[in-house]
DSSP file (Angstrom, degrees, kcal/mol; ACC not computed):
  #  RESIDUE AA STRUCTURE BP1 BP2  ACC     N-H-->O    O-->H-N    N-H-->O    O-->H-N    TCO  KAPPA ALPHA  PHI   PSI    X-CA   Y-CA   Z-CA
    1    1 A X    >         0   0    0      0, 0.0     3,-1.1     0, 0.0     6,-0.4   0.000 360.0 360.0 360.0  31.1  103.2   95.6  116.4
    2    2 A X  T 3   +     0   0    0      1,-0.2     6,-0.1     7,-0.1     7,-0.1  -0.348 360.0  16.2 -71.3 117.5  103.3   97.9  119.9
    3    3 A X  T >  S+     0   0    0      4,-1.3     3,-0.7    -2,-0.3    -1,-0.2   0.047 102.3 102.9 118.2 -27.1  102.8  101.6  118.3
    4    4 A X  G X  S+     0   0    0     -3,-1.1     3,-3.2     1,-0.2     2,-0.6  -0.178  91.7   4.9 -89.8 170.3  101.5  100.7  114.8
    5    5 A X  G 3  S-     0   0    0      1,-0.2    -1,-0.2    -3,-0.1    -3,-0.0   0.357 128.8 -62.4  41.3  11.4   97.6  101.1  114.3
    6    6 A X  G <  S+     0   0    0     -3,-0.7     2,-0.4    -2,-0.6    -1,-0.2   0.696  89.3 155.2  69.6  29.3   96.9  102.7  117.8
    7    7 A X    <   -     0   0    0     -3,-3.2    -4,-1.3    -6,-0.4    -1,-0.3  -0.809  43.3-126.0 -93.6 143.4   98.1   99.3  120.1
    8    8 A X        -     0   0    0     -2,-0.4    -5,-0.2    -6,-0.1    -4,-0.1  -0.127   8.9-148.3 -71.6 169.1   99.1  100.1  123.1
    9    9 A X        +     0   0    0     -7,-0.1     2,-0.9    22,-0.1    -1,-0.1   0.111  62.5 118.7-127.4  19.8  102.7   98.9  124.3
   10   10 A X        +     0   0    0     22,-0.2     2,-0.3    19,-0.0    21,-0.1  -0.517  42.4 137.7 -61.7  66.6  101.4   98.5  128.1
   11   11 A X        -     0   0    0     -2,-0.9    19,-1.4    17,-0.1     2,-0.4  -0.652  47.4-145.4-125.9-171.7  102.0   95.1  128.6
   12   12 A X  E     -A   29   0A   0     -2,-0.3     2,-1.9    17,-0.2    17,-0.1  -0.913  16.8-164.2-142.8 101.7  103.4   92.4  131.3
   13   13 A X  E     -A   28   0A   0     15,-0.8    15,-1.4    -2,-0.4    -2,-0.0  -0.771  18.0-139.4-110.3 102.5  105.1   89.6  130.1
   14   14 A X  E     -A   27   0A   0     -2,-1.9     2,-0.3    13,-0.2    13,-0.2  -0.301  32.8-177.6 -51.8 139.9  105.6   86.8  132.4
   15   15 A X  E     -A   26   0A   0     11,-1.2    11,-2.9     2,-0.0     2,-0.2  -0.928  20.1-138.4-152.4 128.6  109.7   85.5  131.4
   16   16 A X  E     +A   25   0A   0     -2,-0.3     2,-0.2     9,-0.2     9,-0.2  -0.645  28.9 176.1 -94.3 131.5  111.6   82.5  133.0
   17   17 A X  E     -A   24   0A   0      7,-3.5     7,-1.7    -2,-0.2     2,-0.3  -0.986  20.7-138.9-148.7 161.5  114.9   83.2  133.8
   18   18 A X        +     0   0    0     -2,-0.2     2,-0.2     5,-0.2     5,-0.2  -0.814  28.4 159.2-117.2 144.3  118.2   81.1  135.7
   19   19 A X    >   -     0   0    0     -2,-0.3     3,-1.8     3,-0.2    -2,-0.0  -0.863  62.0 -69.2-157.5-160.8  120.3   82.6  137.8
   20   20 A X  T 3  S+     0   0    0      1,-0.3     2,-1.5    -2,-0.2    -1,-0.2   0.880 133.8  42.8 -62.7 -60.3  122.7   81.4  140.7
   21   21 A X  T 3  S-     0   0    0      1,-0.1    -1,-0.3    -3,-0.1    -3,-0.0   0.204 122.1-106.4 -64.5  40.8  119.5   80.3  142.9
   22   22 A X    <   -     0   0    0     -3,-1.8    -3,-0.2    -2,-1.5    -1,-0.1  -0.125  65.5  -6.4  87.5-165.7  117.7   78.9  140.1
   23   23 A X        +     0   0    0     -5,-0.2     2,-0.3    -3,-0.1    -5,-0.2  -0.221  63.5 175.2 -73.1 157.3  115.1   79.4  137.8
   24   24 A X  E     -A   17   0A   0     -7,-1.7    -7,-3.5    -9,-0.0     2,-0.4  -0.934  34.2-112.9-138.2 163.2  112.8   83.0  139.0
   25   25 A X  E     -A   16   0A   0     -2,-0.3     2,-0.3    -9,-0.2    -9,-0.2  -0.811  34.9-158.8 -91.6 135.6  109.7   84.7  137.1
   26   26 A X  E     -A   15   0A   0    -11,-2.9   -11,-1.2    -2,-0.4     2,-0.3  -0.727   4.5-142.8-107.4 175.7  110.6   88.4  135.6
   27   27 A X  E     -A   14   0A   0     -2,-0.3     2,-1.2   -13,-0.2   -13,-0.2  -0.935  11.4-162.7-141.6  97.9  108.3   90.9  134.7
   28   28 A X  E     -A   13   0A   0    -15,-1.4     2,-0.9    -2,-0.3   -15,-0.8  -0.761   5.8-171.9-118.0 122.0  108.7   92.8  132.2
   29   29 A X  E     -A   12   0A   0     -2,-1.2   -17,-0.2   -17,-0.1   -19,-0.0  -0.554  12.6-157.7-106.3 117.9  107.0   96.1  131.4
   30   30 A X        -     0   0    0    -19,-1.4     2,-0.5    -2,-0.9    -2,-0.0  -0.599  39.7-111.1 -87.6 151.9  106.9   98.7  128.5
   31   31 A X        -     0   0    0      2,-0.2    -1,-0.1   -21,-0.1   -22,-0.1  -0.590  11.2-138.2 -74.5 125.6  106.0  101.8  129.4
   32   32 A X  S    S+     0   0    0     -2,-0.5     2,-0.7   -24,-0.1   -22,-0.2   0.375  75.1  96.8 -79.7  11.7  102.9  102.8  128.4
   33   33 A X  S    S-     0   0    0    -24,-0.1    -2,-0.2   107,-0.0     2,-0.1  -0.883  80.2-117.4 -91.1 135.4  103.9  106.7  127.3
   34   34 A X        -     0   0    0     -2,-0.7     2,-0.2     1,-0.1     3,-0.1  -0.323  32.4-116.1 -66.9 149.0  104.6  106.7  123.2
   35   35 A X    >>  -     0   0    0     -2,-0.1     4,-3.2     4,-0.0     3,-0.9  -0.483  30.4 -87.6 -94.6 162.6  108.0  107.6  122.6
   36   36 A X  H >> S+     0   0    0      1,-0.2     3,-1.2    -2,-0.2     4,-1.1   0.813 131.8  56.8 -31.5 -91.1  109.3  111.1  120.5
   37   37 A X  H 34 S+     0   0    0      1,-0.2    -1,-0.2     2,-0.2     4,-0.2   0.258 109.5  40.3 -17.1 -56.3  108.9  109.0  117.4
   38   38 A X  H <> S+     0   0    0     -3,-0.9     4,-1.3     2,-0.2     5,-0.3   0.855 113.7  57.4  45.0 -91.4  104.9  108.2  118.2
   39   39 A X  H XX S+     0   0    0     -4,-3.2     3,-2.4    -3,-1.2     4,-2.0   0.946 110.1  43.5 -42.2 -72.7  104.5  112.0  119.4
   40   40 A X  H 3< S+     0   0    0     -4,-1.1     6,-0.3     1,-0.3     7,-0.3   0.739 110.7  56.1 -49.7 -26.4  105.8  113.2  116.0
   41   41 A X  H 34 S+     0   0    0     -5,-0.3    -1,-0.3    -4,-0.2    -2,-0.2   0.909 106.6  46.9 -55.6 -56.0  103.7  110.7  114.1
   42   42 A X  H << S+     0   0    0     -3,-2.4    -2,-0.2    -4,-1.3    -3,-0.1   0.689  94.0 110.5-117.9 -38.3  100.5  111.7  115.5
   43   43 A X     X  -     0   0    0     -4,-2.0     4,-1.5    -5,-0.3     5,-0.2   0.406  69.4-130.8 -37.9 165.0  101.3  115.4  114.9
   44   44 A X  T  4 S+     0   0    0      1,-0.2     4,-0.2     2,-0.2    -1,-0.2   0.468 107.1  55.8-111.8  26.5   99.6  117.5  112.4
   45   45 A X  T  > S+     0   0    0     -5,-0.1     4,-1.3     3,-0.1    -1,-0.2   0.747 114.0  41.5 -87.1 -38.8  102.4  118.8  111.0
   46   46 A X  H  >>S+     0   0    0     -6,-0.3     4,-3.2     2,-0.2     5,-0.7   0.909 110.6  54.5 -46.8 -77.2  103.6  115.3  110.3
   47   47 A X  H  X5S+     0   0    0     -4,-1.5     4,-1.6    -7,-0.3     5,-0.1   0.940 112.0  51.5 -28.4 -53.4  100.2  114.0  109.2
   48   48 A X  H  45S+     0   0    0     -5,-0.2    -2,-0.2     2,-0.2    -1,-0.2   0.833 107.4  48.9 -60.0 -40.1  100.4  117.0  106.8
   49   49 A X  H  X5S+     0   0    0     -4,-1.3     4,-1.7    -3,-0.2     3,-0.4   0.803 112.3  47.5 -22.8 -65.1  103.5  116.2  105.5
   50   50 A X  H  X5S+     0   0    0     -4,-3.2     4,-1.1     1,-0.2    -2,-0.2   0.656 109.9  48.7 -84.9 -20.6  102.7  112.9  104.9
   51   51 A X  H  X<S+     0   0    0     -4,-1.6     4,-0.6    -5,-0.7    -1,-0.2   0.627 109.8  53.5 -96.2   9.3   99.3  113.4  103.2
   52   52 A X  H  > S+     0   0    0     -3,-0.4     4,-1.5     3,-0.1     5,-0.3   0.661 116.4  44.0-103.7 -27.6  101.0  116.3  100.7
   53   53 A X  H  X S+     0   0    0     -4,-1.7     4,-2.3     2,-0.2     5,-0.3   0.949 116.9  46.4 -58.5 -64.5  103.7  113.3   99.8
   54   54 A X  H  X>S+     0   0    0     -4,-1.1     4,-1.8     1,-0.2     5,-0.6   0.702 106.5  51.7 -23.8 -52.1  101.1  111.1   99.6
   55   55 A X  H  X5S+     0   0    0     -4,-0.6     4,-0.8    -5,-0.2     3,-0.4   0.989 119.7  38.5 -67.1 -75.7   98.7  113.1   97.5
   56   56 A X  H  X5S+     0   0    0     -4,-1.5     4,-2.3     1,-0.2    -2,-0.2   0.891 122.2  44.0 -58.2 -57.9  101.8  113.7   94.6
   57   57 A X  H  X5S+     0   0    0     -4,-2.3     4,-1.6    -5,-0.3    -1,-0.2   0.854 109.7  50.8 -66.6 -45.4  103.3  110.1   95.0
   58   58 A X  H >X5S+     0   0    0     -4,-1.8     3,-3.8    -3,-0.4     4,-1.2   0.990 112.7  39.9 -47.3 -90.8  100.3  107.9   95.0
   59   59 A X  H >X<S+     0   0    0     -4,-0.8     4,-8.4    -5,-0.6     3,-1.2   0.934 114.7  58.0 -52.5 -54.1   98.3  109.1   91.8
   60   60 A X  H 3X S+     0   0    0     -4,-2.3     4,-2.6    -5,-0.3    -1,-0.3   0.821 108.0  47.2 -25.7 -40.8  101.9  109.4   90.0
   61   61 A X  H <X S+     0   0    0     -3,-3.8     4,-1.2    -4,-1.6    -2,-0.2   0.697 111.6  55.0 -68.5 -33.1  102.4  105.6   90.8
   62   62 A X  H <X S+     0   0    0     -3,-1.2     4,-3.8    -4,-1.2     5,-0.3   0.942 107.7  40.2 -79.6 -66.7   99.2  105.2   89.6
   63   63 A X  H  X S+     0   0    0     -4,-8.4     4,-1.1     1,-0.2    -2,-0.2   0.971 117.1  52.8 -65.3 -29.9   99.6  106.8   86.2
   64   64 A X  H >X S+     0   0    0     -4,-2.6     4,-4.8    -5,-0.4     3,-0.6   0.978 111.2  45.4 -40.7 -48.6  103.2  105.0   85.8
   65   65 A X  H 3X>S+     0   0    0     -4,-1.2     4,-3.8     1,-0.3     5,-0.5   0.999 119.3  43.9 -53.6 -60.1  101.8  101.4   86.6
   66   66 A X  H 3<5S+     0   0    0     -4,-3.8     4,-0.3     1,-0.2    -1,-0.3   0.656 114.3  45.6 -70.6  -0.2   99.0  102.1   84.3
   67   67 A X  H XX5S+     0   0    0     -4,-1.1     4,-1.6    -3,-0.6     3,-1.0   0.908 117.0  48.4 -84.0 -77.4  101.2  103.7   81.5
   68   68 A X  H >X5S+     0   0    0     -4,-4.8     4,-0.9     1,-0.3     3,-0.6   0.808 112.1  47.7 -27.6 -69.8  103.7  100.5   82.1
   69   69 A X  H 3X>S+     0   0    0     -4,-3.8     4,-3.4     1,-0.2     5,-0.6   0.842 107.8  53.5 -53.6 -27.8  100.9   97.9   81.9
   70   70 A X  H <><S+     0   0    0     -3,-1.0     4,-3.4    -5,-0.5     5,-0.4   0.992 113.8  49.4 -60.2 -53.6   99.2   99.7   78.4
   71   71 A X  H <X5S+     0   0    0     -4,-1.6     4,-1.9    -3,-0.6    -1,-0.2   0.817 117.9  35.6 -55.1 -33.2  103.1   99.1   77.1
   72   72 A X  H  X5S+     0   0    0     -4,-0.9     4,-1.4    -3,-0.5    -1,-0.2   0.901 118.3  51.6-107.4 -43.9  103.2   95.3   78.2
   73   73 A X  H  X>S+     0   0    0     -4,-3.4     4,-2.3    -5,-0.2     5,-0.8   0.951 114.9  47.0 -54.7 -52.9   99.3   94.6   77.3
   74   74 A X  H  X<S+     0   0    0     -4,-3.4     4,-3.2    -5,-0.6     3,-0.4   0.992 109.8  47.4 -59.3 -54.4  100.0   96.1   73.8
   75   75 A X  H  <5S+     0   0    0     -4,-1.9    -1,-0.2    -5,-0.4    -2,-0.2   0.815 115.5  47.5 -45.8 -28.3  103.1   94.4   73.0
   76   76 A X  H  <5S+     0   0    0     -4,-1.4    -1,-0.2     2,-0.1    -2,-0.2   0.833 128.6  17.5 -66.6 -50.0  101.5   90.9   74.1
   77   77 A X  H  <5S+     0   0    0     -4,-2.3     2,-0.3    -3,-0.4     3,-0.2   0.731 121.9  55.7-113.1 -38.3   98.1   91.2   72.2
   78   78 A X    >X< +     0   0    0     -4,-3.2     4,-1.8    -5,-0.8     3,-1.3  -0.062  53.4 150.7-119.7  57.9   98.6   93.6   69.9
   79   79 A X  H 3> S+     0   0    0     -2,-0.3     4,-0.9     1,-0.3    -1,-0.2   0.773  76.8  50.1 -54.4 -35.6  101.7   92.8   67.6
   80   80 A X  H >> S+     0   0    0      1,-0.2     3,-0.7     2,-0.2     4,-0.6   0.972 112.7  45.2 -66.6 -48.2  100.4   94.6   64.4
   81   81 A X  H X4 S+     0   0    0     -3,-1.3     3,-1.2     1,-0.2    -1,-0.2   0.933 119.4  41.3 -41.8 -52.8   99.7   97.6   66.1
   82   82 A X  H 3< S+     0   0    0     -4,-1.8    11,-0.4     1,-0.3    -1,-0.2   0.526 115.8  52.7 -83.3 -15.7  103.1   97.4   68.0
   83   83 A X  H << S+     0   0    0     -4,-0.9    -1,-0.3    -3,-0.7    -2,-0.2   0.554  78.0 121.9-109.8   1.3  104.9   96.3   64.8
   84   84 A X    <<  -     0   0    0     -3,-1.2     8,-1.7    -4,-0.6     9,-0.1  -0.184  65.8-121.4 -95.3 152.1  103.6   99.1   62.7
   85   85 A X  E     -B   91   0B   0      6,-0.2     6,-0.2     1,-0.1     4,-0.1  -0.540  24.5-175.6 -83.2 173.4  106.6  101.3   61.2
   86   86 A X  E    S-     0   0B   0      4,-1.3     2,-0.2     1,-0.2     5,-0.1   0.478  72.9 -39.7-137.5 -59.1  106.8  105.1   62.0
   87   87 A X  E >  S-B   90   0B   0      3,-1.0     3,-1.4     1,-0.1    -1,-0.2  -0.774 109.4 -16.9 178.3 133.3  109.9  105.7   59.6
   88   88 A X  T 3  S-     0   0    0     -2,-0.2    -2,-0.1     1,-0.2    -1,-0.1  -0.497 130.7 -18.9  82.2-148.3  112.8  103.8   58.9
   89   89 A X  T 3  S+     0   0    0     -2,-0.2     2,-1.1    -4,-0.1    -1,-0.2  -0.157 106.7 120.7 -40.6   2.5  113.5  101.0   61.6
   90   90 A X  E <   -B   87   0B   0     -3,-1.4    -4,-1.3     4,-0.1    -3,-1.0  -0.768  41.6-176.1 -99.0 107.8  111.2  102.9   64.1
   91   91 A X  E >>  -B   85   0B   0     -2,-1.1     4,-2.7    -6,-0.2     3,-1.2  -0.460  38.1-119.9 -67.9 149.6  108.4  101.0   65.3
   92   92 A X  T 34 S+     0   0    0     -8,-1.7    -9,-0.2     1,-0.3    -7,-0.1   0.277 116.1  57.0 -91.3  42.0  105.4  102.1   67.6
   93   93 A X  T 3> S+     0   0    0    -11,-0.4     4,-0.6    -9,-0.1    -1,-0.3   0.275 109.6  41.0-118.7 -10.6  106.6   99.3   70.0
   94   94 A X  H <> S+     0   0    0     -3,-1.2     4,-1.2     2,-0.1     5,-0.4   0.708 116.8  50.1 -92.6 -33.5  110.2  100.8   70.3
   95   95 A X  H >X S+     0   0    0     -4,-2.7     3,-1.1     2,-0.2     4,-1.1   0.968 111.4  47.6 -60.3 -45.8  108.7  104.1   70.5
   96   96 A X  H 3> S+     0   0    0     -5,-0.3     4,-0.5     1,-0.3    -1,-0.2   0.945 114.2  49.8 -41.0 -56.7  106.3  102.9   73.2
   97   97 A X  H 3< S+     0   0    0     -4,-0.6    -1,-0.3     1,-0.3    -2,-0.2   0.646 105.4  51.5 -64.4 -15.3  109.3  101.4   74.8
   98   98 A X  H <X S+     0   0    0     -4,-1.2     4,-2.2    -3,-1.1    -1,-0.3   0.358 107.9  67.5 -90.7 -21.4  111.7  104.7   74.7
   99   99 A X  H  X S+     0   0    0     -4,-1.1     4,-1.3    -5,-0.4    -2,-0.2   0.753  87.8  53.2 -73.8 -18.6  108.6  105.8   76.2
  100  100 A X  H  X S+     0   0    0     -4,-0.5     4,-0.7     2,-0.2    -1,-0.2   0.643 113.5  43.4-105.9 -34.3  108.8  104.0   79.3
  101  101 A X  H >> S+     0   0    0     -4,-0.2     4,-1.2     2,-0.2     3,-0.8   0.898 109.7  59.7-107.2 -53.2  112.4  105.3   80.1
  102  102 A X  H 3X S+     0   0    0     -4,-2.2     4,-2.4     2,-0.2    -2,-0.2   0.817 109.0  42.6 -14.5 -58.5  111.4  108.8   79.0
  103  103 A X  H 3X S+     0   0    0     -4,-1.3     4,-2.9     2,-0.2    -1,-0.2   0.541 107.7  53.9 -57.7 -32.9  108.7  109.0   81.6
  104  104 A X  H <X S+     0   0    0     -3,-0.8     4,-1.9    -4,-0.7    -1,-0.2   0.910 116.6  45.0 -75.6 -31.9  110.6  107.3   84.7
  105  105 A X  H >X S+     0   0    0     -4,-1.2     4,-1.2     2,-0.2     3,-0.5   0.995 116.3  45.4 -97.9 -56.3  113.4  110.5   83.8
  106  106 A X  H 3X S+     0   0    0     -4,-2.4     4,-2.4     1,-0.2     5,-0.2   0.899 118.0  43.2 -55.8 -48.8  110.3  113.2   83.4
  107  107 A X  H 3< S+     0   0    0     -4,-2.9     3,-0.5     1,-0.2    -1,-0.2   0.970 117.1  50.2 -54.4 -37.8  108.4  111.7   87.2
  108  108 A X  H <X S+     0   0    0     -4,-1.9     4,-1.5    -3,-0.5    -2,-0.2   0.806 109.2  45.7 -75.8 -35.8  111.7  111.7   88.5
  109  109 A X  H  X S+     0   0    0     -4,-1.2     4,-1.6     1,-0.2    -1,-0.3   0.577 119.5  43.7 -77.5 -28.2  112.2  115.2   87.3
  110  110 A X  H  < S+     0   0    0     -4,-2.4    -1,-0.2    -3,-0.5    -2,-0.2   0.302 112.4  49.0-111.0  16.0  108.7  116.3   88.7
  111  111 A X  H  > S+     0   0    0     -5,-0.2     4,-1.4    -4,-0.1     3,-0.3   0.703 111.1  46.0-104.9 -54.5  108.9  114.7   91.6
  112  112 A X  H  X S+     0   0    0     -4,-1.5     4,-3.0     1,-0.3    -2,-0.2   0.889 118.7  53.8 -86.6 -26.1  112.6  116.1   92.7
  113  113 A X  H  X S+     0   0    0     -4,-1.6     4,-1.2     1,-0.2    -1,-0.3   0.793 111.3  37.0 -31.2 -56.0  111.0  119.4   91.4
  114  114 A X  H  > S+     0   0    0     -3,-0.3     4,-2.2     2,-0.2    -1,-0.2   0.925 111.9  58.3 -53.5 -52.9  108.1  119.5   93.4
  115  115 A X  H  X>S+     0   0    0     -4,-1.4     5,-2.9     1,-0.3     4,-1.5   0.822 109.6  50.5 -71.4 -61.1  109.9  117.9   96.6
  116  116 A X  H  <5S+     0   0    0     -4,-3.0    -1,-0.3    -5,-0.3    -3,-0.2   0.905 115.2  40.1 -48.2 -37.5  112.3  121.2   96.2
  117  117 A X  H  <5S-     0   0    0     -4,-1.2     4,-0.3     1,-0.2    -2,-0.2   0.966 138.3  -0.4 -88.2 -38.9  109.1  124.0   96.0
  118  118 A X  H  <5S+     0   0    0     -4,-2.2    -3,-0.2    -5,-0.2     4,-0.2   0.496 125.7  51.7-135.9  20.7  106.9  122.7   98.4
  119  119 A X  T  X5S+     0   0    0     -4,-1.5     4,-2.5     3,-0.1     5,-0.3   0.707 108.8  48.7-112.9 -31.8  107.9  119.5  100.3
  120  120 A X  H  ><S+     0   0    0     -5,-2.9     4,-2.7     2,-0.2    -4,-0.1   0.800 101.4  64.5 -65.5 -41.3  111.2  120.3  101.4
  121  121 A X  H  > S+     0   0    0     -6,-0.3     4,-1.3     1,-0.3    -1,-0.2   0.841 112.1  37.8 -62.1 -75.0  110.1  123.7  102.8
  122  122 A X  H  > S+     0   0    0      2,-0.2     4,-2.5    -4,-0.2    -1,-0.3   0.776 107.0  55.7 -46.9 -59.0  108.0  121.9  105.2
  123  123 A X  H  X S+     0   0    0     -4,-2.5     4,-3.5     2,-0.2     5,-0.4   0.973 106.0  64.2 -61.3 -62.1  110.0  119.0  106.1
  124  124 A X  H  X S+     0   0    0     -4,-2.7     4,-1.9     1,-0.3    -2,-0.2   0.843 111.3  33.1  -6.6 -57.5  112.6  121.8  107.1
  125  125 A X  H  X S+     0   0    0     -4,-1.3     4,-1.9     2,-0.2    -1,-0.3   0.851 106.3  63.3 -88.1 -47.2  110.6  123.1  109.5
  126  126 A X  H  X S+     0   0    0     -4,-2.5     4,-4.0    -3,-0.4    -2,-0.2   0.927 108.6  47.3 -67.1 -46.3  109.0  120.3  110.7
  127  127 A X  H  X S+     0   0    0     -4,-3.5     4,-1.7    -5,-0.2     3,-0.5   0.990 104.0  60.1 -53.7 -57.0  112.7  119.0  111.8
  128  128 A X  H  X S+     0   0    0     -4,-1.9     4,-2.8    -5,-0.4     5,-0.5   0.892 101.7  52.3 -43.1 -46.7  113.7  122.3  113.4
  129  129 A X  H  X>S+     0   0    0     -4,-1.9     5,-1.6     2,-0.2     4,-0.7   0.955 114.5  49.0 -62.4 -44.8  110.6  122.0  115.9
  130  130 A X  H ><5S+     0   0    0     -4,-4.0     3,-1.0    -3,-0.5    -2,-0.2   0.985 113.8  40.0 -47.4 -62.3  112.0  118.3  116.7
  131  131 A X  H 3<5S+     0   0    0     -4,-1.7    -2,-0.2     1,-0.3    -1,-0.2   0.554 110.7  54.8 -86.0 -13.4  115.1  118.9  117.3
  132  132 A X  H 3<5S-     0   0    0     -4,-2.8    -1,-0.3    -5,-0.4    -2,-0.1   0.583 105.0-128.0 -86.8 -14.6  114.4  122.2  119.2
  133  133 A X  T <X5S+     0   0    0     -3,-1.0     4,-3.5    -4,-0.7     5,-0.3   0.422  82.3 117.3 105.9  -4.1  112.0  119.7  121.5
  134  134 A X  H >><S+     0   0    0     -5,-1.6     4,-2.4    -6,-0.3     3,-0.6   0.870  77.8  39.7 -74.4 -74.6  109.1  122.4  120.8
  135  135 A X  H 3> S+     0   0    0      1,-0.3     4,-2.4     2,-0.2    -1,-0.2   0.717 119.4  46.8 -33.9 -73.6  106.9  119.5  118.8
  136  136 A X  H 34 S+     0   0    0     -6,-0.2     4,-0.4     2,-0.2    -1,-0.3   0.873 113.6  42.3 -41.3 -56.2  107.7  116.8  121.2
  137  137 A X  H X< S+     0   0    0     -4,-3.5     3,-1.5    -3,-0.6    -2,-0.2   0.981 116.2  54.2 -64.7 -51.0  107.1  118.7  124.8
  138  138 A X  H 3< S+     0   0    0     -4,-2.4    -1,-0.2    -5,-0.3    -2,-0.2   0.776 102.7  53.6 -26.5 -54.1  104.0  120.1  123.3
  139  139 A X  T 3< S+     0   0    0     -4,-2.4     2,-0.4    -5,-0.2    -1,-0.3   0.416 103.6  55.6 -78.4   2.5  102.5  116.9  122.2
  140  140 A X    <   -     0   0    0     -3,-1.5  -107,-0.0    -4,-0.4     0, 0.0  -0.899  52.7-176.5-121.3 151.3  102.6  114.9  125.6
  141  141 A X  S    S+     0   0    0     -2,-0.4    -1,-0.1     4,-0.0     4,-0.1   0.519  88.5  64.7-100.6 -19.4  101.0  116.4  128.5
  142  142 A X  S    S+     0   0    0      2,-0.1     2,-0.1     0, 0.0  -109,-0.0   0.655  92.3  86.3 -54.5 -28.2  102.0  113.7  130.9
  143  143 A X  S    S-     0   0    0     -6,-0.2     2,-0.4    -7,-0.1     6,-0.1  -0.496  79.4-142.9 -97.8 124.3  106.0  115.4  129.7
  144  144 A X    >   -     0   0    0     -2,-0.1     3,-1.9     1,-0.1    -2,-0.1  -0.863  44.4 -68.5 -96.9-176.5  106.3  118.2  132.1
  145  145 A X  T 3  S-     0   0    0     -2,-0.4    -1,-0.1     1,-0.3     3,-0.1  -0.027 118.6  -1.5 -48.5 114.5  108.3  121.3  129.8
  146  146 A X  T 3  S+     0   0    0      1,-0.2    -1,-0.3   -12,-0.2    -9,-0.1  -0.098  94.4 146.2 107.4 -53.2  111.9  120.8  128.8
  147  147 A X    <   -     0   0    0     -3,-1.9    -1,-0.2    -2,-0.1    -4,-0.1  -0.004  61.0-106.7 -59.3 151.3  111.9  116.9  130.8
  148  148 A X              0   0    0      1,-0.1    -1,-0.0    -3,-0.1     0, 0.0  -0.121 360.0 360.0 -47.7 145.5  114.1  114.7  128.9
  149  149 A X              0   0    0     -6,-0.1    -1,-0.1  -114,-0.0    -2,-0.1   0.504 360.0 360.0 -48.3 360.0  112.0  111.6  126.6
């Protein structure tokens, strides 16, 4: 778990290894500077990023789940309810259930919607600054301007 939760990846790991004169100890050491990946992580363009997904995706998930379970609680418990006709052959358990595939096509549609006005924008930009190094030298000071990761 070296990177995840703010552990460091400075460590020394004693390792037996054979070689023509026989067995010797290595030493092996991760560097303790965070890699590009890390740097970009910690940024606050990244952070931001990730908390405007967050904020859309989350509470969506939320109302789906809770949508789904009302569909699967009713059908179980409440069969008169669920059986009652609408017109014809139409029940308000098939409707319920046309409902359920209605709703994944409409989040999907307001998600890719969303993603397009104001997530994409962002991400856009946020790459350009990787890939021009800006984001990365910035964020280490240890890095001097320009040096390679």
């Amino acid at each position: 778990m070296c990177g995840y939760f703010g552990v460091s990846c400075a460590t020394v790991v004693p390792l037996t290894a054979t070689g023509p004169s026989g067995p010797a100890e290595v030493h092996v050491s991760e560097s303790a500077q965070e890699t590009d990946y890390q740097r970009v992580q910690r940024s606050p363009e990244f952070q931001d990023l990730r908390r405007r997904f967050r904020n859309f995706v989350f509470p969506m998930t939320a109302f789906f789940l809770a949508w789904y379970f009302l569909y699967v609680l009713l059908a179980n418990y409440q069969h008169e309810f669920m059986s009652q006709r609408v017109t014809g052959n139409i029940t308000v358990g098939l409707l319920f259930g046309l409902g359920q595939f209605v709703s994944t096509f409409v989040i999907t549609m307001a998600y890719a919607r969303w993603a397009n006005q104001k997530q994409d924008a962002v991400a856009e930009n946020l790459r350009e600054h990787i890939e021009s190094g800006a984001l990365i030298d910035s964020g280490d000071p240890r890095r001097p301007e320009g040096s390679p990761a």
